[in-house]
C-alpha positions in Angstrom: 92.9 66.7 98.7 94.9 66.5 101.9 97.9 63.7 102.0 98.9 62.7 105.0 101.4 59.8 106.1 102.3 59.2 110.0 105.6 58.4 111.0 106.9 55.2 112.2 109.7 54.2 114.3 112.8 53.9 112.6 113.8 49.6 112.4 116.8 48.0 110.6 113.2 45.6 109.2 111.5 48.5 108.2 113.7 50.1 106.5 115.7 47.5 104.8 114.0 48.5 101.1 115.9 51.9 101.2 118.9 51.4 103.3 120.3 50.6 106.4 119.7 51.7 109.9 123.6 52.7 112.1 123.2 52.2 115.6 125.0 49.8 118.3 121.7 48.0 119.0 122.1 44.3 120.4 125.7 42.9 121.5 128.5 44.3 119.4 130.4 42.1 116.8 133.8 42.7 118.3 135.4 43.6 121.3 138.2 45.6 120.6 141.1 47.7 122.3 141.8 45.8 124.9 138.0 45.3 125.9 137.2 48.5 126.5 135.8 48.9 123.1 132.3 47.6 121.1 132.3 47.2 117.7 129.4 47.0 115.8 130.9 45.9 112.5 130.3 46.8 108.9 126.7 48.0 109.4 126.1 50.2 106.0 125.8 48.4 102.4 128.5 51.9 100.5 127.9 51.3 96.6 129.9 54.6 94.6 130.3 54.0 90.8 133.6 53.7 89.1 134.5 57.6 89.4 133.5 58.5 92.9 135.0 57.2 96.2 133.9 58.0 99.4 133.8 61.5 101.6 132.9 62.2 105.0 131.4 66.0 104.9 129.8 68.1 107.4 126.0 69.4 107.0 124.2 71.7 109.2 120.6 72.0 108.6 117.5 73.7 110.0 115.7 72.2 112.1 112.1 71.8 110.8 108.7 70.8 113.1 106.0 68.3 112.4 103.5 68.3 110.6 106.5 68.8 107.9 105.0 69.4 104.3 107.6 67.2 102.2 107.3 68.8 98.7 110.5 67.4 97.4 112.1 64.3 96.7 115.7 63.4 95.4 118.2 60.3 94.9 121.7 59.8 94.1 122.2 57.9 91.5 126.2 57.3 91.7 126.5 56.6 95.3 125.2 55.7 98.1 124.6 58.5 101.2 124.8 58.1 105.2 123.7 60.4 107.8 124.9 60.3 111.6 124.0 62.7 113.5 126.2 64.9 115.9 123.4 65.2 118.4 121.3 62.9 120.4 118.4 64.4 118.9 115.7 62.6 116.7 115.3 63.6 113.0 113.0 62.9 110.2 113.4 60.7 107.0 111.5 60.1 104.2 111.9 57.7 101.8 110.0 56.4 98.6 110.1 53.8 96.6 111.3 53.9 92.7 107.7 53.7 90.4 109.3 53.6 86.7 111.9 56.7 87.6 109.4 58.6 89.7 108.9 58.6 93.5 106.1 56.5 95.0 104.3 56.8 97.8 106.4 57.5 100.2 107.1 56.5 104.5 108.4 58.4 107.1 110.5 57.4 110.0 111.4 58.9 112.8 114.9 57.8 114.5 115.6 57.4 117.8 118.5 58.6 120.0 121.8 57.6 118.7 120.3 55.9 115.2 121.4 56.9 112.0 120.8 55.9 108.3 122.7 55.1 105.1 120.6 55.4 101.9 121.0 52.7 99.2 122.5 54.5 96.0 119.4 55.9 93.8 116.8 55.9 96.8 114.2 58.4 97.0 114.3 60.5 100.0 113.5 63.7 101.5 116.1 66.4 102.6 117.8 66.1 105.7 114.7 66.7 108.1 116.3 67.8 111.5 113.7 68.5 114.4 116.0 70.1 117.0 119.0 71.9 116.7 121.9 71.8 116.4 121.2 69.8 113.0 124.4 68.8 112.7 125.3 65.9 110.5 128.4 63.9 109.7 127.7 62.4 106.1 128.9 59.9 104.2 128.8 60.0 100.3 130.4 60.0 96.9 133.2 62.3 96.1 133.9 62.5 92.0 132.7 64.1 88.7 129.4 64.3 87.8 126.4 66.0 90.1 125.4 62.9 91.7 121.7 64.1 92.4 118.4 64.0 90.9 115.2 66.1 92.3 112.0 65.5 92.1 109.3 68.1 93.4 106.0 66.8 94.3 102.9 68.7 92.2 101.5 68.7 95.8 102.9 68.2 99.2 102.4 65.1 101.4 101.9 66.3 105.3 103.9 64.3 107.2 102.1 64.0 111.0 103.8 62.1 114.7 102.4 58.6 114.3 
């Protein structure tokens, strides 16, 4: 039996279940430094437990091509976890909602040009899903004890196809 889910564009609506979508969309919050500066202002909901604090580390990943065949699924249970690209490329994500401590059906988005996401602390998702190089990715996560991350891979794949 083939799976299939089509991707949809990435929206601060649609995407509100699993985290939040970082981009300087609509007029910033702030003007700052003297005018010359847009801030869009505290645009990511960062939840770490009581041991972990947060880390800004440096991921480079492979770019992959669609149809993707997303096989596995993990969450972080002790922190929440933000991509921003280094690129103006697009990427993939995949997310799932919890079902009892199992992955559900899951969506896939596809960001635009200067988008990027923060993942609510114990969300499903797929890896980081670059389709273009350089996959380079500034991330935002917890830092402390513990190995933060629980995987789940799928008994069979769901094909991920361009919406």
């Amino acid at each position: 039996m083939s799976r299939t889910i089509r991707t949809e564009p990435l929206t601060p609506e649609a995407f509100a279940p699993f985290g939040d979508v970082l981009e300087a969309a609509g007029p910033p919050d702030r003007i700052i430094n003297r005018g010359l500066c847009g801030r869009w202002h505290d645009r990511a909901r960062l939840a770490f437990d009581a041991d972990g604090r947060a880390g800004i580390s440096v991921f480079l990943a492979e770019p992959r091509r669609l149809p993707y065949a997303l096989d596995l699924l993990e969450r972080h249970p002790d922190g929440a976890q933000a991509f921003v690209p280094m690129h103006a490329h697009p990427f993939l994500v995949t997310v799932a909602p919890d079902e009892g401590g199992r992955p559900g059906i899951p969506r896939a988005f596809l960001t635009a040009p200067g988008q990027g996401i923060n993942l609510l602390r114990g969300t499903w998702h797929g890896v980081l899903t670059p389709l273009a190089a350089p996959g380079l990715f500034a991330v935002v996560d917890r830092i402390g004890p513990g190995a933060n991350l629980e995987e789940y891979p799928l008994a069979e794949p769901w094909m991920i196809a361009a919406g």
